[in-house]
C-alpha positions in Angstrom: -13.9 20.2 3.0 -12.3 23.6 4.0 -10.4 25.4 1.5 -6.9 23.8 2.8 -4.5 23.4 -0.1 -4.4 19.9 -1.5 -0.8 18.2 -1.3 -0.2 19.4 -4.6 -1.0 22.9 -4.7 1.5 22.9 -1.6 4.4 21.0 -3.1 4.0 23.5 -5.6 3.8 26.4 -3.4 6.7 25.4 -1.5 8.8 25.4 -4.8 7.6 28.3 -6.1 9.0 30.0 -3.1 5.4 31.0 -2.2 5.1 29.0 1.0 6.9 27.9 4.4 8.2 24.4 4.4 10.4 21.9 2.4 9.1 18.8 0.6 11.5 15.9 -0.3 11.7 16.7 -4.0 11.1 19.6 -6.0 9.9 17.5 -9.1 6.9 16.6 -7.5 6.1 19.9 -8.7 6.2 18.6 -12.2 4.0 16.8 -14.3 4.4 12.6 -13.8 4.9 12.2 -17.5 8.3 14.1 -17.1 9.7 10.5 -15.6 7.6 7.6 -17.6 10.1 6.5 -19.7 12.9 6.6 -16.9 13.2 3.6 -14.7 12.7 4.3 -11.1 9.7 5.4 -9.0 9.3 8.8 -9.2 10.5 11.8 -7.5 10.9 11.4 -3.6 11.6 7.9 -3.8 14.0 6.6 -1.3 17.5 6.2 -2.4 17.6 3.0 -1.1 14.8 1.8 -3.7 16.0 -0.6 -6.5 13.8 -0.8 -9.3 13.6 -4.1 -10.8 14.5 -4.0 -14.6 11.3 -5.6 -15.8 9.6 -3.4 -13.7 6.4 -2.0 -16.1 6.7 1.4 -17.5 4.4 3.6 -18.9 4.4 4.8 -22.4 3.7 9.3 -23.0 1.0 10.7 -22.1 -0.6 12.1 -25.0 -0.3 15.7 -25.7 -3.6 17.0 -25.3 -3.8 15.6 -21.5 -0.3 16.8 -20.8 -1.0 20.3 -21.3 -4.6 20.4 -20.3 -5.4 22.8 -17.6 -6.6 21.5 -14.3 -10.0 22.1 -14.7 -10.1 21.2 -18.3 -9.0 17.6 -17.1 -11.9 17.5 -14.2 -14.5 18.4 -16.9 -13.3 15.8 -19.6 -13.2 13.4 -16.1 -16.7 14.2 -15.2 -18.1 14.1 -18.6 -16.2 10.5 -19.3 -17.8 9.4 -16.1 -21.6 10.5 -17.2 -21.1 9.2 -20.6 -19.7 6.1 -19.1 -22.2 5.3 -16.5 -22.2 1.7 -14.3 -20.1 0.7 -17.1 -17.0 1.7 -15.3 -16.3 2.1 -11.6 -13.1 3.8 -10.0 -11.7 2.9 -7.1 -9.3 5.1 -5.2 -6.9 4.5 -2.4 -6.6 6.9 0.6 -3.1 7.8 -0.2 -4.2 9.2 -3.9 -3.8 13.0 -4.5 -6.9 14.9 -3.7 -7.5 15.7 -7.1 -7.6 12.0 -8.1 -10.1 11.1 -5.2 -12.3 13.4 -6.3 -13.8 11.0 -8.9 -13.4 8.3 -7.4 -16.8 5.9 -6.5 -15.1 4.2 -3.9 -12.2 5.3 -1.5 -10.6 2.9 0.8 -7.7 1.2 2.1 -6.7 -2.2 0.2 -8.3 -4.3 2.5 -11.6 -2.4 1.4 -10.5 -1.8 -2.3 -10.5 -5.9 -2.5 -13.8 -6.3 -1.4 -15.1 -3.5 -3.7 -13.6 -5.2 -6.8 -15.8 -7.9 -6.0 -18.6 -6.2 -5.4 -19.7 -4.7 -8.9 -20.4 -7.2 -11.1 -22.2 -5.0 -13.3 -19.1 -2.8 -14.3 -17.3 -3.4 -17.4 -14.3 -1.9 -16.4 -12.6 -1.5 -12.8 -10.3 1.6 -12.7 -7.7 1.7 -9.7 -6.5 4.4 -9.0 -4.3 3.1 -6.7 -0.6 0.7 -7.2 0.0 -2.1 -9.6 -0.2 -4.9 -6.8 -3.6 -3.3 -6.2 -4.3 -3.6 -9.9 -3.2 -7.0 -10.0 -5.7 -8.0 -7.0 -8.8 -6.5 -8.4 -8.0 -8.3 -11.6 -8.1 -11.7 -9.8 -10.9 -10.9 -7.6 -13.5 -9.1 -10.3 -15.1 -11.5 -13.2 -13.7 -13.1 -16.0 -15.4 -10.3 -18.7 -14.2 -7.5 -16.5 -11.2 -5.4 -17.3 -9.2 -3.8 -15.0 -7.2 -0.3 -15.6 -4.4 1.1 -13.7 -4.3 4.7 -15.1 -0.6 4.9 -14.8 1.5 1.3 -15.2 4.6 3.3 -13.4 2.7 3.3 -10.2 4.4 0.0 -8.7 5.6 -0.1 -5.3 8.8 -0.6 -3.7 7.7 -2.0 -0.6 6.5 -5.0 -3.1 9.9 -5.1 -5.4 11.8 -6.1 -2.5 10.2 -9.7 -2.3 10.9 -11.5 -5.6 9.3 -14.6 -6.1 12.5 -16.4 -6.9 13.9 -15.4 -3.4 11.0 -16.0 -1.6 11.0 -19.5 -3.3 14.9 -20.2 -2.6 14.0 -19.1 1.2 11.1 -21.5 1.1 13.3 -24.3 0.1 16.2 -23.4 2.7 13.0 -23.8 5.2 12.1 -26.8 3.9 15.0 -28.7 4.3 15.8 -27.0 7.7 12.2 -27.8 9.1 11.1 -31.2 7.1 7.3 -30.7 5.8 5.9 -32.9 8.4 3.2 -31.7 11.1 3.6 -31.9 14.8 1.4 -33.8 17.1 -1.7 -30.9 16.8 -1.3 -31.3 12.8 0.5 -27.8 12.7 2.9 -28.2 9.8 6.5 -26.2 10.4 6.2 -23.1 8.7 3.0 -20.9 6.8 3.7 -18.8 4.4 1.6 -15.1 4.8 2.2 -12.1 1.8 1.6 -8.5 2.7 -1.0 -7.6 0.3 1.7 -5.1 -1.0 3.4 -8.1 -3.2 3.1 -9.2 -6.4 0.2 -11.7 -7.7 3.4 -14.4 -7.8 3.8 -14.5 -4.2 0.4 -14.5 -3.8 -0.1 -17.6 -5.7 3.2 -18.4 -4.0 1.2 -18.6 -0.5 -2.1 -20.4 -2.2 0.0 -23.3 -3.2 1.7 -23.4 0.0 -1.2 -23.1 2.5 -0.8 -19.5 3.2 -2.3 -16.5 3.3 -2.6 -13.0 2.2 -2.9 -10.1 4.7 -3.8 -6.2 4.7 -2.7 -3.3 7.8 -6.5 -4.0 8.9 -6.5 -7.8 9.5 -2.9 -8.6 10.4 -3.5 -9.6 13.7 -6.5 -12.3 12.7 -4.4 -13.7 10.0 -1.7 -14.1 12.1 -3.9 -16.2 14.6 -5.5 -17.7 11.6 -1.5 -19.3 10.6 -0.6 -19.5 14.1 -3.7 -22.1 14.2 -1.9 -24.2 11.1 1.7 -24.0 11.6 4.2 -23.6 14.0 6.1 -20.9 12.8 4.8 -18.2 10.2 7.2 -16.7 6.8 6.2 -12.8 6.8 6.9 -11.1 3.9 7.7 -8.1 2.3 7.1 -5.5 5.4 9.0 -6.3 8.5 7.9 -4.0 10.3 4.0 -5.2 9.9 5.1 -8.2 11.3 7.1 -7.3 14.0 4.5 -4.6 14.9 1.7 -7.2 14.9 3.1 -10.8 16.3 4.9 -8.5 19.2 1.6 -7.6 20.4 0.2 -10.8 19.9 3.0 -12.0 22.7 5.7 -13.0 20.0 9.8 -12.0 22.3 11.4 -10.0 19.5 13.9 -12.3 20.1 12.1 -15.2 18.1 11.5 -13.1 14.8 14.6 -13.4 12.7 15.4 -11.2 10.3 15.7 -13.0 6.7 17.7 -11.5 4.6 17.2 -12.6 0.7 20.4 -14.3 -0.8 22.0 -14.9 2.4 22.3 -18.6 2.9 19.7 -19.3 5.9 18.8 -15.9 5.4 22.0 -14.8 7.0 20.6 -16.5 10.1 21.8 -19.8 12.3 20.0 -22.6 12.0 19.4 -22.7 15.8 18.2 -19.3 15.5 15.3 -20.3 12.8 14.5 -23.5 14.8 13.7 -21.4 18.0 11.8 -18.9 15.7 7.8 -17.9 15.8 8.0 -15.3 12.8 10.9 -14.9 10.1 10.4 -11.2 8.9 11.5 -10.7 5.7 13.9 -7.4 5.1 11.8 -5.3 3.2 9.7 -1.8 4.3 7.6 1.0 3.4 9.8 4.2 2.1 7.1 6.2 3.4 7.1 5.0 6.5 10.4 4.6 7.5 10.4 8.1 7.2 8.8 8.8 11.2 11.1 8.7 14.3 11.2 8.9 17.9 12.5 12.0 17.7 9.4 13.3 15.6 7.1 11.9 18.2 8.7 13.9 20.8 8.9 17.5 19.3 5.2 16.7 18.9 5.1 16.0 22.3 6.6 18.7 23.6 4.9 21.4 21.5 1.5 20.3 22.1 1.0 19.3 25.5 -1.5 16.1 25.3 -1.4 15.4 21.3 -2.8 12.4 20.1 -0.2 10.0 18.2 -1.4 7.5 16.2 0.8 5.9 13.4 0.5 3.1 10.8 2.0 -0.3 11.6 4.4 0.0 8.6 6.6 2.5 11.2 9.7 1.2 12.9 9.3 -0.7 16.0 10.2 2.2 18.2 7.7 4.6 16.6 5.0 2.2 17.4 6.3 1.7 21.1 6.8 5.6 21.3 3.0 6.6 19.8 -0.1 6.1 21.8 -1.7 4.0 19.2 -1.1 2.4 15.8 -3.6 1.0 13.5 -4.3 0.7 9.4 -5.2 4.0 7.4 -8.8 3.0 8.0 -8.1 2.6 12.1 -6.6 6.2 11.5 -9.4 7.1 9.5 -11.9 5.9 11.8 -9.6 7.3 15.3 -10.0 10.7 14.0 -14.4 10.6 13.2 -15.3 9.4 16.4 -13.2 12.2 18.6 -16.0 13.9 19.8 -13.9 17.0 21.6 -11.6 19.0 19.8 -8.5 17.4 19.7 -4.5 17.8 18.5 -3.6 14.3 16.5 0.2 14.0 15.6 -0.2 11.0 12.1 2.4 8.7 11.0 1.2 7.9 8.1 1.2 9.3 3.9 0.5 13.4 3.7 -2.4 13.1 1.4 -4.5 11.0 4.1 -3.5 12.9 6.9 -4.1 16.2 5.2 -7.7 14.8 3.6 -8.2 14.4 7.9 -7.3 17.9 8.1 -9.4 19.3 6.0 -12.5 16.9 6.7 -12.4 17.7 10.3 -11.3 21.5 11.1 -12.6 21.8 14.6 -9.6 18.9 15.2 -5.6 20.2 15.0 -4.1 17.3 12.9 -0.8 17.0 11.4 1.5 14.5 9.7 4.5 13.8 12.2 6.9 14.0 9.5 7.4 18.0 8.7 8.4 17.3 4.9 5.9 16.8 2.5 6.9 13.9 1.1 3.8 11.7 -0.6 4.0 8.3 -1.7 5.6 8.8 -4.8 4.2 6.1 -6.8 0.7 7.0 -5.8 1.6 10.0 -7.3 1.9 9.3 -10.3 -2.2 8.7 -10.8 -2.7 12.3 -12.4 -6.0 13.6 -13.4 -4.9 13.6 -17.2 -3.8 10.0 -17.0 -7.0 9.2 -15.4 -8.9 11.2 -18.1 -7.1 9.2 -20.8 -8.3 6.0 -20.1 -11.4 7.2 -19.3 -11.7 9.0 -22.8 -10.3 6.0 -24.3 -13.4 3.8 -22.8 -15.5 5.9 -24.1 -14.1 5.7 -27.5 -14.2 1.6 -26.8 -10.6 1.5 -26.4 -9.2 -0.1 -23.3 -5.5 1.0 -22.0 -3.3 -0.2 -19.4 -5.4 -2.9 -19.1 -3.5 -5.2 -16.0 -3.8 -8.9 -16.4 -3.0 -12.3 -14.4 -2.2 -15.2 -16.5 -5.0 -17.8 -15.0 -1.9 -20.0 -13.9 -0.8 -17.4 -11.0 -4.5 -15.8 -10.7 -5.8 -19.6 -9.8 -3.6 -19.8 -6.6 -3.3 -16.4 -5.6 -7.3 -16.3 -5.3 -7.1 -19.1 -3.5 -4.8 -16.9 -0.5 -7.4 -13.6 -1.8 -10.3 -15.6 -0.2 -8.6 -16.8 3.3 -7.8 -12.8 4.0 -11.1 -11.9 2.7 -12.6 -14.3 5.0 -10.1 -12.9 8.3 -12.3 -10.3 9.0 -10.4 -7.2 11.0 -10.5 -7.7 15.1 
């Protein structure tokens, strides 16, 4: 890597005054712990985000990790980690801080982060550093004497909140009655339910009972063809704007993916409406991504002549239409590696990815399209000192924030796990 600042050490440049630019709150600056024991998602959370009340918090961070200097934490990390061994593995998602993915064994998007839990048998203990939903997958997917640790239990997502699995299940009944249950005359029953992997185990479980699926940013599209195969019409849910993004360039008219809003009878739709639909998007989004515009893309445009815009399918509509390419974090990922020429990429997608590109590949010009720093700000609540904590704790034979799936929900929901695991990404 060069020696460009991490996400951090900007966010706490800029509010120190020491440094051109703005980020979207200055208590990023701060230590996590500082919010733990107040409801909500952390600073730089959209307003717009609703916490659920029985949302999980996390308890104080101890002292002795609170006030631990940055390098003290990476030492007391790395020593955990030796003492530790193939006992533990860590898995971190590409939108962690820098100073979290540092340690981690494997680093990936969720898609890939699935497929690791499964793939270290050998590991007492998986470590995600990464959301709760995440948490929750690796929990179902790794063995029954595993344990799996989310450092922090305040790193939830919103994106997920906004589906709960009583309105997804009063939406499923509305559907129900409106459609009947019985297939048409190629066996395709009326409606399939597919999940986001950004929801809760619930829905996931929700979608195994059902005949439905579970889906990631890099296989959208082949589970999409996988339901299309088994039912007539498809329930998306949380992120509309995956879905819209995805069935539209499948062939899917806008015009025949309504949008269901929770609590509204029919989903505030007409029943003539839902009978001519092909995808019923549920009203839910990615903060972070709702943050890019048209109007981003075209300053980028116009400042550098023949700039490279690739954003993530969580964007608007009109972002996608307006870029030259979408794809998952990995797609990104994998875009930037195999530009052979020097090159000027314009990224709609979380800061701490698109700066990690930076860094990783200097000869390229690559920026986030949104000028704000503004990272995920439940991701950014994995710290080094809470990962140290329940590292330390391991090695003390104490496990902490241990995340687990009664087998009642676990059963189905693996059941959805293994159809996306086996959708392989077009």
């Amino acid at each position: 890597m060069t020696n460009l600042a991490s996400v951090n050490e900007r966010i706490q440049l800029i509010v120190k005054g020491a440094s051109a630019g703005s980020t979207c709150s200055p208590s990023l600056a701060d230590g996590p712990w500082g919010f733990d024991t107040t409801p909500g998602y952390g600073p730089g959370a959209s307003n717009e985000d609703h916490i659920p009340s029985d949302a999980p918090r996390q308890g104080q961070l101890p002292q002795e990790y609170r006030e631990a200097s940055d390098a003290e934490l990476h030492e007391r990390i790395r020593a955990a980690k030796a003492t530790l061994g193939d006992r533990v593995v860590i898995l971190g998602h590409f939108y962690q801080r820098d100073e979290i993915v540092q340690h981690a064994d494997y680093l990936g998007d969720s898609f890939q982060l699935a497929n690791a839990a499964k793939a270290h048998p050998e590991a007492e203990a998986i470590v995600f550093c990464g959301v709760h939903f995440m948490a929750e997958t690796a929990d179902i997917l790794s063995g029954e004497d595993q344990k799996v640790i989310l450092p922090n239990l305040a790193a939830g997502c919103s994106m997920a909140d906004m589906a709960d699995a009583d309105s997804v299940e009063e939406c499923w009944r509305q559907l129900t009655e409106l459609y009947g249950t019985e297939p048409d005359e190629h066996g395709r029953v009326p409606v399939i339910p597919v999940t986001y992997m950004n929801s809760s185990a619930a829905l996931k479980a929700f979608c195994g009972r059902n005949g439905g699926i579970v889906c990631t940013s890099s296989n959208a599209e082949t589970v999409l063809r996988w339901a299309f195969e088994r039912g007539q019409r498809v329930l998306f849910f949380p992120d509309q704007h995956l879905g819209r993004n995805t069935a539209k360039a499948m062939g899917v008219p806008v015009e025949q993916m309504p949008l269901w809003w929770g609590r509204k009878p029919l989903g505030g739709n007409t029943a003539d409406a839902l009978h001519d639909a092909k995808v019923i998007l549920w009203n839910g989004f990615c903060s972070v991504h709702k943050r890019f515009t048209v109007g981003q893309i075209e300053k980028a445009r116009a400042e550098f002549p023949g700039v490279r815009v690739i954003v993530h399918p969580e964007s608007p509509m009109e972002v996608v239409d307006a870029s030259d390419e979408y794809g998952s974090t990995d797609y990104i990922r994998k875009a930037v590696e195999a530009a052979t020429e020097p090159s000027t990429f314009a990224i709609g997608t979380e800061i701490n990815m698109v700066q990690r590109l930076a860094a990783q590949h200097p000869k390229h010009n690559i920026f986030c399209l949104d000028p704000v720093v503004c990272p995920c700000s439940t991701m950014y609540r994995i710290h080094p000192g809470y990962l140290a904590w329940v590292l330390e704790r391991l090695v003390a034979g104490e496990v902490v924030n241990q995340i687990t799936v009664d087998e009642s929900v676990a059963t189905n929901a693996r059941v959805a796990l293994e159809r996306m695991l086996a959708a392989k990404p077009l």
